[in-house]
C-alpha positions as CSV (number, residue, x, y, z in Angstrom):
1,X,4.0,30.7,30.7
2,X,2.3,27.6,29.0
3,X,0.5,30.5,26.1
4,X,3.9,30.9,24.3
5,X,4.6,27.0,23.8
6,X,0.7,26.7,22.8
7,X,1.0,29.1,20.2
8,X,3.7,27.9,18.3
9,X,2.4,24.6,17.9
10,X,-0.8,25.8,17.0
11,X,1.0,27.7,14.0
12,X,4.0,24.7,13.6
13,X,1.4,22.0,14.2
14,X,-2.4,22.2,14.9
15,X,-2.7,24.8,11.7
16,X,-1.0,22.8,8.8
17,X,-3.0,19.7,10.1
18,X,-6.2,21.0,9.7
19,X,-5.2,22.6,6.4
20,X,-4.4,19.3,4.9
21,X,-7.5,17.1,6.3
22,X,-8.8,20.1,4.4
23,X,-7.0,19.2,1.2
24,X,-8.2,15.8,1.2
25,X,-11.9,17.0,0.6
26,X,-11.0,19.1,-2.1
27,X,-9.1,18.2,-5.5
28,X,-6.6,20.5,-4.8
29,X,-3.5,20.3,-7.1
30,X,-0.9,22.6,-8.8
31,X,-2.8,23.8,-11.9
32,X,-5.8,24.9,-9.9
33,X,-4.2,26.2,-6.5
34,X,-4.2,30.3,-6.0
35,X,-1.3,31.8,-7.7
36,X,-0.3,35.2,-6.1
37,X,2.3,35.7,-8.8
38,X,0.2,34.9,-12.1
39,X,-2.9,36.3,-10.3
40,X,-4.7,33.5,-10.3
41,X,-7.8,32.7,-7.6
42,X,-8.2,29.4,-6.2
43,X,-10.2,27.1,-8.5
44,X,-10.2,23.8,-6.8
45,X,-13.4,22.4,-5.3
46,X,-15.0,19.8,-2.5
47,X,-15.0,16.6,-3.0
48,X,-16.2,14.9,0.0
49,X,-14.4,11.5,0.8
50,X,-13.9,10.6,-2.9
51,X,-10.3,11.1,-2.1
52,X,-10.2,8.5,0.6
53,X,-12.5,6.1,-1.7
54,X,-10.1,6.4,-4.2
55,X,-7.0,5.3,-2.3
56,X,-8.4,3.0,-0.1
57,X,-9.9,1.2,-3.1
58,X,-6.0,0.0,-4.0
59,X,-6.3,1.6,-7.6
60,X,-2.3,1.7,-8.5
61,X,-3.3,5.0,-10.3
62,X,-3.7,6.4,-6.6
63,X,-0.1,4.3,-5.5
64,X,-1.6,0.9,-4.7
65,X,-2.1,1.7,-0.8
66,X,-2.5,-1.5,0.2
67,X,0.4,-2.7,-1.2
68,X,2.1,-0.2,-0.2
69,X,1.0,-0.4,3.7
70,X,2.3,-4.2,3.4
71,X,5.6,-3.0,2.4
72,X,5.7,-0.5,4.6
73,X,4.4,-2.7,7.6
74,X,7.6,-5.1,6.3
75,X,10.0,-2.2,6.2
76,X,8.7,-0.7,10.2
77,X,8.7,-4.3,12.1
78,X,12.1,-5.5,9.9
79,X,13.9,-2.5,10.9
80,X,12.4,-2.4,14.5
81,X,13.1,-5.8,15.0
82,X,16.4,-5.6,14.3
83,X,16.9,-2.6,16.0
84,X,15.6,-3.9,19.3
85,X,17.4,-7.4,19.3
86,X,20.9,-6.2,18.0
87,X,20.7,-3.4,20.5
88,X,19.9,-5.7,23.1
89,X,22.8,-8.2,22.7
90,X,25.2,-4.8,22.4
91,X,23.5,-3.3,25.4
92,X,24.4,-6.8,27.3
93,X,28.0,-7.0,26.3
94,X,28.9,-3.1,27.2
95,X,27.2,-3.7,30.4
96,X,30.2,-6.1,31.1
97,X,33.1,-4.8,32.8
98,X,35.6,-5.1,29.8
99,X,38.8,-3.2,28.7
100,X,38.4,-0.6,26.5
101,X,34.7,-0.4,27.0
102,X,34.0,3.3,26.5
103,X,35.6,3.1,23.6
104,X,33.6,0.5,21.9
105,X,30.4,2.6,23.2
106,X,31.5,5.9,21.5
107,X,32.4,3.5,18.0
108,X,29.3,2.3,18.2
109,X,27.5,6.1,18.9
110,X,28.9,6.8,15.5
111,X,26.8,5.7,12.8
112,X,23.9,8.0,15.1
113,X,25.9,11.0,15.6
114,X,26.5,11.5,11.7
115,X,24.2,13.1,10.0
116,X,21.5,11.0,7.8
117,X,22.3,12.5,4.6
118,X,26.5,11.6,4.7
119,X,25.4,8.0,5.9
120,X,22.4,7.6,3.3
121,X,25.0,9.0,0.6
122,X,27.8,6.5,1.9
123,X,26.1,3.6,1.9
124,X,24.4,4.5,-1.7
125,X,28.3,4.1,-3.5
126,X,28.7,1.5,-1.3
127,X,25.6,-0.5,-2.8
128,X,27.1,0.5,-6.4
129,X,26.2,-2.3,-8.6
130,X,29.3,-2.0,-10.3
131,X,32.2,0.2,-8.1
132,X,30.6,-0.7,-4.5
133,X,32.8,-2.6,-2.2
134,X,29.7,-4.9,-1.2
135,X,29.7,-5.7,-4.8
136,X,33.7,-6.0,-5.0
137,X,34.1,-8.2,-2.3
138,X,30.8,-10.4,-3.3
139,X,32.9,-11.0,-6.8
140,X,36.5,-11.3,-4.9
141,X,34.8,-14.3,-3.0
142,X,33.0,-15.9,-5.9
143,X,29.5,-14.9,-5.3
144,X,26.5,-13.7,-7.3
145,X,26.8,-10.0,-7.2
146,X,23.2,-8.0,-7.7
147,X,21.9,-4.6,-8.2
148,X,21.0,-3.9,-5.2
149,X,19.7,-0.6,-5.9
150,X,17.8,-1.8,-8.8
151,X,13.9,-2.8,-9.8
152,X,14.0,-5.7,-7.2
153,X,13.5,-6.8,-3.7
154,X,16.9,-6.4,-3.2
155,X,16.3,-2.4,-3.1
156,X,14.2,-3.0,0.1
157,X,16.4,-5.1,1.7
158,X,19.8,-2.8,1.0
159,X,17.6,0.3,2.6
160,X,16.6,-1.9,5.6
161,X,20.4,-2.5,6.5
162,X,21.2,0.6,6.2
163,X,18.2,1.8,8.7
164,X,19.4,-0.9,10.9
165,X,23.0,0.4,10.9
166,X,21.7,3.9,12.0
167,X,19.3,3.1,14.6
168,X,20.7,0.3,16.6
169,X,23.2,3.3,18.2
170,X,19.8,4.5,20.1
171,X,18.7,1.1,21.0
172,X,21.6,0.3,22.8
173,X,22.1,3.4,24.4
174,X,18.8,3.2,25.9
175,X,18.6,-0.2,26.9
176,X,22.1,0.2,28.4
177,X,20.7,3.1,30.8
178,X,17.5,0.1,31.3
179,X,20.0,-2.2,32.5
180,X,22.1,-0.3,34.5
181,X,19.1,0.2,36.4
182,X,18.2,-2.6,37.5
183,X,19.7,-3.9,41.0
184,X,22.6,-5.6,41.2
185,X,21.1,-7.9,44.1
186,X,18.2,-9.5,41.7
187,X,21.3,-10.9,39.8
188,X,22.9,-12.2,42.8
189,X,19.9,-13.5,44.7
190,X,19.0,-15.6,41.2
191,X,22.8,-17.3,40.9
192,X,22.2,-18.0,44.4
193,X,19.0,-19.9,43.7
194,X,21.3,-21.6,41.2
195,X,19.5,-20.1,38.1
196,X,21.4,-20.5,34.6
197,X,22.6,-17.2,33.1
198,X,19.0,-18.2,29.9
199,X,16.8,-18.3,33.2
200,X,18.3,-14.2,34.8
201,X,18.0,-13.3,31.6
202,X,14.6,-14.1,30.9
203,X,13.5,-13.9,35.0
204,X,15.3,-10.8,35.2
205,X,16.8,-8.6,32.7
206,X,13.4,-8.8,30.6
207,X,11.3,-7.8,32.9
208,X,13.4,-4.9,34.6
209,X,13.9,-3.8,31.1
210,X,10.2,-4.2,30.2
211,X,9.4,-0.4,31.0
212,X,12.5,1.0,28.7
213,X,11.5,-1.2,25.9
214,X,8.0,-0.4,25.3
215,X,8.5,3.2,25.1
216,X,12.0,2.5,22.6
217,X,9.9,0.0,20.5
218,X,6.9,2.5,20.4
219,X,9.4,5.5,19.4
220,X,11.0,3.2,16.9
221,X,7.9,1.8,15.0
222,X,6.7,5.8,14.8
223,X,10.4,6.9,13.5
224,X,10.3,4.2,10.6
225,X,7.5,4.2,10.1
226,X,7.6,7.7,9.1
227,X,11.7,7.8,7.8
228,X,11.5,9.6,4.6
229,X,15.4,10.4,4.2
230,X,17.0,6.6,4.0
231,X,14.8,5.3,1.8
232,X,14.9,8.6,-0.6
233,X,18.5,9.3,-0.8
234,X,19.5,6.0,-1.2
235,X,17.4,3.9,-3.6
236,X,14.8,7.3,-5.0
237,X,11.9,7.1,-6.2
238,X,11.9,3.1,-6.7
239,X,8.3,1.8,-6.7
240,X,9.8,-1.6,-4.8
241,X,11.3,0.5,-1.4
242,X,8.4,2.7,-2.0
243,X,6.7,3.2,1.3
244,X,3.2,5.4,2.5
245,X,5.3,8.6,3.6
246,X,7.7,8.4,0.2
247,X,4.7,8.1,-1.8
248,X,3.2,11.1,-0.4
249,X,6.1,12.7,-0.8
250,X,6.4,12.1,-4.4
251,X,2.2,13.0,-5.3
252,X,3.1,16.5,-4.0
253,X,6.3,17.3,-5.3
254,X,6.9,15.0,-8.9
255,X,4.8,14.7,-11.6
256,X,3.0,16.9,-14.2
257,X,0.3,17.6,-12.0
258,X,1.0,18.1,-8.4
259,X,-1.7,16.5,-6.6
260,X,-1.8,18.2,-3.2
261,X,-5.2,16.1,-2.8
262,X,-4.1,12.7,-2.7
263,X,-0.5,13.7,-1.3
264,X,-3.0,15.0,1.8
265,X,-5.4,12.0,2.1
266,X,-1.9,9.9,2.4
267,X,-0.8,12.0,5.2
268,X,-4.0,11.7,7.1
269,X,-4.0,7.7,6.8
270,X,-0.2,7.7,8.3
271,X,-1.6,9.8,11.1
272,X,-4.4,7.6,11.4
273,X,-2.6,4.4,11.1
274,X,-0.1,5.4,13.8
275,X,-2.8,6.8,16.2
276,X,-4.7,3.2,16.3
277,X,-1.2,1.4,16.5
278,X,-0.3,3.8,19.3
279,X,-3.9,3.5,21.4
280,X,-4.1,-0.4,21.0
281,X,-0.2,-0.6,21.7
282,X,-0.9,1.3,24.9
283,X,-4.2,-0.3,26.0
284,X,-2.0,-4.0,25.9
285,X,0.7,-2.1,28.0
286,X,-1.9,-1.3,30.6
287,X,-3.1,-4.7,30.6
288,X,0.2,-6.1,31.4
289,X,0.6,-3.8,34.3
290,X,2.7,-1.1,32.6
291,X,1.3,2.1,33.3
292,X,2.1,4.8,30.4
């Protein structure tokens, strides 16, 4: 019963892995790939780990990794950060009994149930330099209004909001399922021992929340980490919201030359990025006591 699930993610999976940490030995690219259609044989050859010398030397010729990494390092914990804490404090207040609280819960499922795409494209006219409302209301109030979309650090900072906007929905849902899990009768037996509502929280909520949050902040660092269709729709290719995944995206699909080689080597440093962030992030979880 197990054989049918294996096999597909050995052709969906396992198979177009280890055909691109097969690229990145080779110099593989779109002028000397087989051609079925001009009859044209495979002329690419091994390299060995020229590929991975290359990037990891930081040439920009090869997109600057380093630089790059940082940026996306300041795009994953920004995002994640925000994610976690605004999720938390919405979490908290729908966990209240207050009036009209399942419909502030589906409102705020919103920006989650629609699809990426609309909200990437939504947000893009509303970031219009010159026709956005941001923009419109920036100038009603007598403030500086920028490009955000433009060459500047603003770019990163419009596609982080937007990122936010989308994935705090998840947060809260799941940390509201954590704290609706935890027993009433902690709460109790701390206002009993006359603790302030700062010390429950911190003697309490954290802790019972503590399982629910390491898996969300795990899944969340992997997701942005890795989110591709924010970033692209909304600001392009802009070499100051450019992040490891986009860059990757835009060796193998843009340029004269295709360069399947380097495009590959990228991939393979994203998957081995996030495999040392996941093993040291679970090794501290076990130290703590979590067990995961």
């Amino acid at each position: 019963m197990v054989l049918p699930v294996v096999v597909v993610i050995a052709v969906l999976v396992l198979y177009p892995l280890a055909q691109g940490v097969f690229f990145t030995f080779t110099n593989i690219n779109e002028a000397n790939i087989a051609n079925p259609v001009l009859d044209r044989p495979a002329t690419y050859e091994g390299v060995g780990f020229k590929n991975y010398l290359n990037v990891l030397s930081g040439d920009s010729s090869y997109g600057a990794f380093w630089g790059t990494l940082l940026r996306t390092l300041i795009w994953t914990f920004g995002c994640v950060f925000f994610h976690y804490t605004i999720g938390l404090g919405l979490a908290l207040l729908l966990n209240r009994e207050v009036k009209g609280r399942t419909l502030y819960r589906v409102l705020l499922i919103l920006p989650w149930a629609v699809p990426a795409f609309i909200s990437a494209f939504a947000w893009k006219y509303m970031f219009n330099a010159q026709y956005g409302i941001i923009n419109q209301l920036l100038r009603a109030v007598g403030l500086p209004d920028p490009v955000w979309l433009g060459q500047s650090d603003w770019a990163l900072f419009a596609v982080i909001v937007v990122n936010v906007w989308l994935g705090v929905p998840f947060m809260m849902v799941a940390l509201l399922g954590g704290l609706q899990s935890i027993p009433g009768d902690l709460y109790e037996a701390a206002e009993m021992d006359g603790a302030t509502p700062w010390q429950r929280f911190r003697n309490v909520t954290l802790p019972g929340l503590r399982s629910v949050s390491s898996t969300v902040i795990l899944l969340g660092i992997i997701w942005t980490f890795n989110m591709f269709p924010v970033i692209y729709l909304i600001a392009g290719p802009n070499p100051n919201t450019r992040i490891l995944v986009t860059y990757a995206f835009e060796r193998f699909f843009s340029g004269a030359s295709r360069d399947y080689a380097i495009a590959s080597t990228y991939g393979v440093l994203i998957l081995s990025v996030l495999l040392v962030f996941a093993t040291v992030y679970r090794r501290a979880l076990r130290k703590q006591g979590e067990v995961w």
